[in-house]
Residue, then its C-alpha position, 0 to 999 in steps of 0.5 A: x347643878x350642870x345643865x345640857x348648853x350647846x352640846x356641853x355641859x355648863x354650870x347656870x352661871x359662867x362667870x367671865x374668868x371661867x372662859x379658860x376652863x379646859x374643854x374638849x376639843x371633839x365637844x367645841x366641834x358642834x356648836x360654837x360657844x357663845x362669846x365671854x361677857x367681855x366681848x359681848x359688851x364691846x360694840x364694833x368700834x371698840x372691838x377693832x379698837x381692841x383687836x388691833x391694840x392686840x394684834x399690834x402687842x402679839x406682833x411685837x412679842x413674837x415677830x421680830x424674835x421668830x424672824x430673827x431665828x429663821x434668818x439664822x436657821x437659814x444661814x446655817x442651812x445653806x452657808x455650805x453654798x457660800x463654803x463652797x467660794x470659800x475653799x470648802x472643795x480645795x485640796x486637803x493640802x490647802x485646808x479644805x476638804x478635796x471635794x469632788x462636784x458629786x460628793x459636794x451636791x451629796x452633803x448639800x442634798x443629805x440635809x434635805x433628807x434629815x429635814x424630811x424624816x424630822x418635820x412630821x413628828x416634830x410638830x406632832x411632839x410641839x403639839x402634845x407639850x405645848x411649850x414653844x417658848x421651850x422647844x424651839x429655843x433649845x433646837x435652836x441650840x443645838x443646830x447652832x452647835x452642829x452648824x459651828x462643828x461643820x468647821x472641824x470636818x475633816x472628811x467628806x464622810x463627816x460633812x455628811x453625818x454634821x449636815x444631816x444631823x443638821x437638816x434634822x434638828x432644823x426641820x423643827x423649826x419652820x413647821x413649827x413658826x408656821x403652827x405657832x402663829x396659826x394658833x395666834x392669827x386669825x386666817x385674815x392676818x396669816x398671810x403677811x405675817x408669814x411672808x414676814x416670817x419668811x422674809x427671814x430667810x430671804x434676808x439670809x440670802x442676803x446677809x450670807x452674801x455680805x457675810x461671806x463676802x467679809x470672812x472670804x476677804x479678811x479671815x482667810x488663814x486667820x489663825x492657820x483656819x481657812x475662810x470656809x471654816x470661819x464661816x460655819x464657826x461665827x454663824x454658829x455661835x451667833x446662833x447659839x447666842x440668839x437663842x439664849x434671849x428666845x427663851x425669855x422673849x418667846x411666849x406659848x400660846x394665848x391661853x397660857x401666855x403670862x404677859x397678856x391681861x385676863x381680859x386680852x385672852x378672853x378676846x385672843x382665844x375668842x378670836x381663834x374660836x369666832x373665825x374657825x369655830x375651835x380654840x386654840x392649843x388646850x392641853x395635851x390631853x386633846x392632843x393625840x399624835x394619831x388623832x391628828x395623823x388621821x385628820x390629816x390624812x383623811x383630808x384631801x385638801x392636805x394632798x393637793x396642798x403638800x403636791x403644791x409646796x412640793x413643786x414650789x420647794x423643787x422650783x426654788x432648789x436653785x437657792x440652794x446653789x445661788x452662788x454658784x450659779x452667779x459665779x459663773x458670771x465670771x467674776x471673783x468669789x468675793x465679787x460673786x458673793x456680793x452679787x447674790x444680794x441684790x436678787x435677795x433684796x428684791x424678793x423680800x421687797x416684791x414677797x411683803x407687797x404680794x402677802x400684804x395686796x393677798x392678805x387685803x383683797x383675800x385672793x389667793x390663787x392669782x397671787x401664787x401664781x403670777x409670780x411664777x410665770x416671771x420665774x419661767x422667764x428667768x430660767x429661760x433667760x438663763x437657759x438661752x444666753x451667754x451675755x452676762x447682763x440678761x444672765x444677771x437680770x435672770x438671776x434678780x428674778x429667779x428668787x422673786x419669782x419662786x418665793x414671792x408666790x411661795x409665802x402666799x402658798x404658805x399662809x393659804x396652807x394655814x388657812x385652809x387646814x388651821x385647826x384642831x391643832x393636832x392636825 
């Protein structure tokens, strides 16, 4: 017979495999349940031991993929950038798409605004299904498909209408990476494995350099195309290709993840539980879309945290045109492009020490900001000078100092506002 246990109703005897058993998130909320028999026999020593052969099995499984898919979701995003030194604004007679300035800066912008309309009720919607293995993926998909068909614009009109479809099927993603491994980490291990996360798109910056760079020298008029419309066609179906294998290598969530032992979701579920007081994704029946909607607007902490990531994204918008702004330098397109991975490169190595020395200390504040000042300095270099060896020493600071501090600013979100997953 059921009796009254902690706030809900137990049978006398749990057995150990009963631990998955559905149980309502508004009833977890008062007391925390007390741990399997698994975890409870283990000391402290085989504990850790545990953990870490864990926590080394989920990284394995989910990292690479989703660092991966983000360097493509950002090379799609901003290659438009790169477009721009590969013809994209030269006259139609030249086989681009006669530009103005103003109308460039528009269908750069106009993705931003699909993005933002789509990020709220996409995570919402991977919430209540609960599949990622699923939803990310097929967005995957398809943005690789809007990103190849950029290559057949014929007019501004019809780069504006590819780019905000574009931004709104994108916006699924890196909201969703940030939910995915929240229902994963523990708040401990968030930091670094976002800035892992997000040394994907800092790896695009890169990458789009070097590879822009090759298309701009050597396809340039291959097959009557020019460079710019080569670019969006091969990162496109790269794209495409990638997702195919995301959908086999990429789990759910711990509770319903095939390629973990029962006893390894015993200890991941645990895990959440212990170090918040709720569990993971349960189901979709305690997902509510406007539950959630009310948790997170009732909460003042997501007020300050969203005029934080407002300011860092406003800060960082100078990504966005990064290879204009090394252009001006004076040098050749191809040159230009080459020029842009350096400072790229930098940031990646400067963001992983900064999430790695946050995530060991548990200091989050001094990490967010010091790096901030070293992007004050850049654009004041930048500001007040001709000569091209400060200007480019700007340059090389300018994405280190926005996103070294942005990745910590991330993770402290995850930390902050973590669970119920419908919030």
């Amino acid at each position: 017979m059921a009796q009254q246990v902690n706030g809900y109703e137990e049978s006398s005897k749990i057995p150990t495999d009963n631990y998955n058993e559905n149980v309502p998130t508004s009833q977890t909320k008062t007391k925390k349940r007390d741990p399997p028999e698994l975890v409870s026999k283990l000391t402290t020593e085989e504990r850790a031991h545990a953990e870490t052969l864990l926590t080394r099995k989920i990284d394995i499984r989910l990292l690479p993929m989703l660092i991966l898919m983000y360097i493509m979701n950002y090379l799609d995003r901003n290659n438009i950038a790169a477009a721009r030194l590969a013809g994209l604004e030269d006259p139609r007679s030249e086989g681009g798409l006669n530009l103005s300035s103003t109308e460039y800066l528009t269908a750069l912008s106009i993705l931003f605004v699909g993005y933002i309309l789509m990020q709220i009720p996409s995570n919402l919607f991977l919430n209540k299904i609960g599949k990622p293995s699923l939803y990310l993926p097929t967005c995957m998909v398809v943005w690789g498909v809007i990103s190849a068909a950029t290559a057949e614009a014929k007019s501004f009109g019809g780069l504006i209408a590819i780019r905000f479809f574009l931004g709104f099927v994108e916006a699924a993603y890196f909201p969703g990476c940030l939910f995915f491994l929240s229902s994963w980490y523990t708040r401990k291990e968030l930091g670094f494995r976002t800035a892992l996360l997000y040394s994907g798109s800092l790896l695009s910056g890169a990458f789009s350099g070097l590879i822009s760079a090759g298309i701009t020298n050597g396809l340039d008029g291959a097959k009557g195309l020019r460079a710019w419309r080569w670019l969006f066609i091969i990162e496109g179906v790269i794209t495409v290709f990638i997702a195919v294998f995301a959908y086999w290598i990429l789990p759910d969530f711990p509770r319903t993840t095939s390629w973990l032992t029962e006893d390894e979701k015993q200890l991941a579920i645990w895990r959440l539980d212990e170090d918040i007081g709720e569990d993971d994704w349960v189901g979709s029946e305690q997902q509510t879309f406007f539950h959630g909607l009310k948790l997170a607007f009732q909460d003042v902490k997501m007020w300050v945290l969203m005029v934080l990531v407002f300011c860092f994204v406003a800060s960082g918008t100078v990504t966005n045109l990064f290879p204009t702004v090394v252009e001006t330098l004076g040098y050749s397109s191809v040159i230009s492009l080459l020029l842009t991975v350096p400072p790229y490169t930098l940031a990646v190595i400067t963001t992983f020490l900064n999430s790695w020395h946050a995530d060991r200390t548990g200091e989050r504040y001094f990490h967010i900001t010091l790096p901030l000042y070293f992007s004050v300095i850049a654009f004041i270099i930048a500001a007040t000078t001709t000569a091209v060896g400060p200007r480019y020493f700007a340059m090389m600071l300018m994405p280190a100092g926005v996103y070294t501090g942005y990745v910590v600013a991330l993770a402290w979100i995850s930390n902050t506002l973590p669970r119920p997953p419908a919030k």
